[in-house]
KOLVEXSE-959557 format. One record per atom (N, C-alpha, C, CB): atom name; x, y, z; chain. Coordinates in steps of 0.05 Angstrom, whole numbers, plus 5000, padded with zeros to 4 digits. Glycine has a CB too. Example, Ala and Ser with C-alpha at 12.3 -4.5 7.8 and 13.67 -1.06 7.14 Angstrom:
N, 5264, 4886, 5156, A .
CA, 5246, 4910, 5156, A .
C, 5264, 4934, 5156, A .
CB, 5226, 4911, 5181, A .
N, 5257, 4955, 5142, A .
CA, 5273, 4979, 5143, A .
C, 5258, 5001, 5157, A .
CB, 5282, 4988, 5114, A .
***
This chain:
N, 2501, 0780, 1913, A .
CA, 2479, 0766, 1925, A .
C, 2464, 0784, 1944, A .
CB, 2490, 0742, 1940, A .
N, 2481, 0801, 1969, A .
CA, 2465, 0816, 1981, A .
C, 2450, 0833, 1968, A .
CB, 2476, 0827, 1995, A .
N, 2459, 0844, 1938, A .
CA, 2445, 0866, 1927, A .
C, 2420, 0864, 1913, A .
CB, 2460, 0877, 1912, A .
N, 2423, 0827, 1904, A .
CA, 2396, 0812, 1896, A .
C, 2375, 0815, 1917, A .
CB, 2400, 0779, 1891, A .
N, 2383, 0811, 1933, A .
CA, 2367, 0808, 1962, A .
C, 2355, 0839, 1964, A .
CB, 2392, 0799, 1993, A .
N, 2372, 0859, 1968, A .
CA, 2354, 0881, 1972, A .
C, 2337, 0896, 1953, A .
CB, 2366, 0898, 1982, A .
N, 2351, 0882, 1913, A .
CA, 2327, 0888, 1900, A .
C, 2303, 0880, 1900, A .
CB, 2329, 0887, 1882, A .
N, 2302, 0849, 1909, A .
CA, 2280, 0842, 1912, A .
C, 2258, 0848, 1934, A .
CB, 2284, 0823, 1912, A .
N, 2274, 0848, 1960, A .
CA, 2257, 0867, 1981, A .
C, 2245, 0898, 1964, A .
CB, 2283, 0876, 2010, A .
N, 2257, 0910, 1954, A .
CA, 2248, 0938, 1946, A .
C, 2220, 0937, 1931, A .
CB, 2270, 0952, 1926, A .
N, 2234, 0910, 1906, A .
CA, 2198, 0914, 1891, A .
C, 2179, 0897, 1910, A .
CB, 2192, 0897, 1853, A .
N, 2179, 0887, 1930, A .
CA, 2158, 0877, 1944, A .
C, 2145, 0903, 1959, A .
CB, 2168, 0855, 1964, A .
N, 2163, 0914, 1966, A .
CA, 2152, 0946, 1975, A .
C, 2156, 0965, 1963, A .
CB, 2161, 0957, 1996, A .
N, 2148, 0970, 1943, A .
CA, 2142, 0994, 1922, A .
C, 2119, 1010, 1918, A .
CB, 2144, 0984, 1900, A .
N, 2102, 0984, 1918, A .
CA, 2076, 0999, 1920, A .
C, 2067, 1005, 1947, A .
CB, 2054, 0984, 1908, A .
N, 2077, 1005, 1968, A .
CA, 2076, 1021, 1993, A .
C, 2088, 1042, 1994, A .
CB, 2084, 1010, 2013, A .
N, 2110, 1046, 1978, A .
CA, 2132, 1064, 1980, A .
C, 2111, 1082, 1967, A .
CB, 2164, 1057, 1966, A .
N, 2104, 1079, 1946, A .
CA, 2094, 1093, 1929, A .
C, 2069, 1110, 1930, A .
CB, 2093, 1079, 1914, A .
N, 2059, 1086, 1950, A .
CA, 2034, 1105, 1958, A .
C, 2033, 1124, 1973, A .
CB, 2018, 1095, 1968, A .
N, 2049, 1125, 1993, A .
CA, 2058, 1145, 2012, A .
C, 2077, 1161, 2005, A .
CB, 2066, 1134, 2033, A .
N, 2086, 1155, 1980, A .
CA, 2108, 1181, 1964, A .
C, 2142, 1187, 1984, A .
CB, 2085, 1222, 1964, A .
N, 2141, 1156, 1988, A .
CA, 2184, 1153, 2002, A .
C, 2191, 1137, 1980, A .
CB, 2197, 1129, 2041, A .
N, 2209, 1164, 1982, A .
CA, 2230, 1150, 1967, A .
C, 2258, 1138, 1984, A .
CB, 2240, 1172, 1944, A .
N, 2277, 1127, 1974, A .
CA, 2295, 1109, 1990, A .
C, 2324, 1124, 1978, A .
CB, 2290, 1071, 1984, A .
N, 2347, 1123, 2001, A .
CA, 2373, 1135, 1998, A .
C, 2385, 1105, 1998, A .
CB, 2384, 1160, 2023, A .
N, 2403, 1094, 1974, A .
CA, 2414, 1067, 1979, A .
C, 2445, 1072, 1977, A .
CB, 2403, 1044, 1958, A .
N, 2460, 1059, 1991, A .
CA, 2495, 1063, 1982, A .
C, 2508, 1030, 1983, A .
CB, 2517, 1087, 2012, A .
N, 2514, 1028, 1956, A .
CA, 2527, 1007, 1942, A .
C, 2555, 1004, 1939, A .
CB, 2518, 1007, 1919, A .
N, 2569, 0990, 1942, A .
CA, 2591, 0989, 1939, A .
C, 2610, 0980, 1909, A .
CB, 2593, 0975, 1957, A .
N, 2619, 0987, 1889, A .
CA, 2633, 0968, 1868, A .
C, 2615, 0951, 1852, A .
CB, 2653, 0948, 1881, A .
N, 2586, 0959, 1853, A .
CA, 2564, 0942, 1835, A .
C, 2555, 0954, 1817, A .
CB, 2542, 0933, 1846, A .
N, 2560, 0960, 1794, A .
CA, 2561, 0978, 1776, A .
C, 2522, 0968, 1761, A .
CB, 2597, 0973, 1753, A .
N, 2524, 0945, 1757, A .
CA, 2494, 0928, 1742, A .
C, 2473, 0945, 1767, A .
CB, 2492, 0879, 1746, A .
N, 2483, 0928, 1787, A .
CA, 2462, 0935, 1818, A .
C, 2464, 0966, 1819, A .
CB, 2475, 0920, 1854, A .
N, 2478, 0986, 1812, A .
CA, 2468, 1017, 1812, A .
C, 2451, 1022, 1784, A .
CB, 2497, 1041, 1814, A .
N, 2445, 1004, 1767, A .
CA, 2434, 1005, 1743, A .
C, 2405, 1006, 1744, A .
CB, 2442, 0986, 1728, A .
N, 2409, 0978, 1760, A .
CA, 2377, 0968, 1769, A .
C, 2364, 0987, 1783, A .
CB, 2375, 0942, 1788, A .
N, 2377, 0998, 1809, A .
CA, 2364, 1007, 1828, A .
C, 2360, 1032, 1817, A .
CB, 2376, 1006, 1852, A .
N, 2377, 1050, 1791, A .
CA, 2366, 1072, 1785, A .
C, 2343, 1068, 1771, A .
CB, 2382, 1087, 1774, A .
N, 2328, 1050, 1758, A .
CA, 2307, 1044, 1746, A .
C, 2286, 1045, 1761, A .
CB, 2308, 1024, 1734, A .
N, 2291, 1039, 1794, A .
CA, 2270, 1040, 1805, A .
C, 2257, 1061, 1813, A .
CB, 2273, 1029, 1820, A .
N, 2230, 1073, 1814, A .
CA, 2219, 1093, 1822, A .
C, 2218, 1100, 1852, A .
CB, 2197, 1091, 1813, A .
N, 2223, 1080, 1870, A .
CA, 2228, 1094, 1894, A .
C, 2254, 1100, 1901, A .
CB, 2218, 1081, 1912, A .
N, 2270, 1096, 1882, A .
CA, 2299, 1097, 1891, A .
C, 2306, 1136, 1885, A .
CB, 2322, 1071, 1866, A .
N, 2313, 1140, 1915, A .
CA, 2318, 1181, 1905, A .
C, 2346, 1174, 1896, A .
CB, 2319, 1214, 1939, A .
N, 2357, 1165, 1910, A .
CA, 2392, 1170, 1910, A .
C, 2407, 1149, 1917, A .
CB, 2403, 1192, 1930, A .
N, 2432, 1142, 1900, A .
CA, 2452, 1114, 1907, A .
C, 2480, 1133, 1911, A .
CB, 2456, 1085, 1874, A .
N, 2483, 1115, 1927, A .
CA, 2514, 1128, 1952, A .
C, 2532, 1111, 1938, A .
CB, 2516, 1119, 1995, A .
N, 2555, 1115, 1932, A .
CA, 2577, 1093, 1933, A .
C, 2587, 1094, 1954, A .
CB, 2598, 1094, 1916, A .
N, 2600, 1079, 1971, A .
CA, 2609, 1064, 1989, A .
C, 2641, 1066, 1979, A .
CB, 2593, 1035, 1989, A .
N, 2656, 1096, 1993, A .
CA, 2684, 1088, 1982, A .
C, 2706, 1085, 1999, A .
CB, 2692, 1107, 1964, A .
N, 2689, 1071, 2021, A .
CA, 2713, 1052, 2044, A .
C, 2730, 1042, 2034, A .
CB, 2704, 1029, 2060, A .
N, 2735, 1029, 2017, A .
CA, 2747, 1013, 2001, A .
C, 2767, 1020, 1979, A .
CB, 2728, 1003, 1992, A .
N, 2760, 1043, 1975, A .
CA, 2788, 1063, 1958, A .
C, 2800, 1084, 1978, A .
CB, 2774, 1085, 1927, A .
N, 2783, 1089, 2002, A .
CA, 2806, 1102, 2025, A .
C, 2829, 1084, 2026, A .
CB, 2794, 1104, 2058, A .
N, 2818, 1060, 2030, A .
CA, 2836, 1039, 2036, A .
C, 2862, 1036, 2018, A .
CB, 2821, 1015, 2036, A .
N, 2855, 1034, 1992, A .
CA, 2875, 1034, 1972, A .
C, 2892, 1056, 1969, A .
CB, 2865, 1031, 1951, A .
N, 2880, 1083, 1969, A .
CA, 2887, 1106, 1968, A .
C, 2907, 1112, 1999, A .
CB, 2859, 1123, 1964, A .
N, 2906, 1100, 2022, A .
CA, 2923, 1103, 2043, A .
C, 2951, 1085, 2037, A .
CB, 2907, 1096, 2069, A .
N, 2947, 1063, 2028, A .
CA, 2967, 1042, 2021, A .
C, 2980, 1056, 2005, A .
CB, 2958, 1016, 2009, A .
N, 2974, 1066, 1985, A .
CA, 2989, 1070, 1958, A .
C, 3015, 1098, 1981, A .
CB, 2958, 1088, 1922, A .
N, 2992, 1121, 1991, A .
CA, 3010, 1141, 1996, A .
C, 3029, 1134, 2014, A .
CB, 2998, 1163, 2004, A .
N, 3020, 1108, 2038, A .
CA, 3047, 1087, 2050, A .
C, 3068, 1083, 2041, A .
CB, 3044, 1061, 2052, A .
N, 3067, 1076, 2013, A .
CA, 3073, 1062, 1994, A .
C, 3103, 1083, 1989, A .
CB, 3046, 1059, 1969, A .
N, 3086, 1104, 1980, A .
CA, 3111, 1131, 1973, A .
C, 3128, 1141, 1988, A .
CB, 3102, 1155, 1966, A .
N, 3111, 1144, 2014, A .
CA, 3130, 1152, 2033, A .
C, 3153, 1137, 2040, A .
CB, 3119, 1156, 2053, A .
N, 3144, 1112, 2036, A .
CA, 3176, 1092, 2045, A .
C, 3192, 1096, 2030, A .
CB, 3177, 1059, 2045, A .
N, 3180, 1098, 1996, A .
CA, 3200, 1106, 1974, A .
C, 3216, 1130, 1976, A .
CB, 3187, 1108, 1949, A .
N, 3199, 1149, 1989, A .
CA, 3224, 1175, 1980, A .
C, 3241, 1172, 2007, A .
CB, 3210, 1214, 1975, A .
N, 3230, 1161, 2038, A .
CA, 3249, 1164, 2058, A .
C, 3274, 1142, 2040, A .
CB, 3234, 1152, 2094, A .
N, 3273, 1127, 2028, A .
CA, 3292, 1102, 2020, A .
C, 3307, 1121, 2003, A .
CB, 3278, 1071, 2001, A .
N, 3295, 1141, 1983, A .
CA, 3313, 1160, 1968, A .
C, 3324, 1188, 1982, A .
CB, 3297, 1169, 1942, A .
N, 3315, 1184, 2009, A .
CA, 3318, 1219, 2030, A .
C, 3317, 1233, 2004, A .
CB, 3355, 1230, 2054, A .
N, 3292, 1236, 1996, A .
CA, 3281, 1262, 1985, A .
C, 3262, 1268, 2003, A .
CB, 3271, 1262, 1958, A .
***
């Protein structure tokens, strides 16, 4: 929904963007359609992923191991 929201803001300002030649840096999170769209757009320079969200997983998991090998004292 938020990402509906900011495609639609964008093409309302496009042809401003455009006239003045800005382009826009956007960072999306896990929206694979919504980095589709937004690469179609002409003011769009560059889409960020947003990978707060696999630090997150990626810290758990290595949690994860460390308890396992202290449990095996390896």
């Amino acid at each position: 929904m938020k990402y509906a929201i900011l495609i639609v803001i964008i093409e309302k300002v496009s042809t401003i963007l455009e006239k003045y030649n800005i382009k826009l840096n956007v960072r999306v999170d896990r929206d694979l359609s919504t980095n589709r769209t937004l690469a179609l757009l002409n003011v769009v320079n560059q889409i960020f992923a947003d990978l707060k969200h696999k630090a997150k997983i990626v810290r758990s998991k290595i949690g994860k191991l460390i308890i396992q090998l202290n449990i095996l004292n390896i």
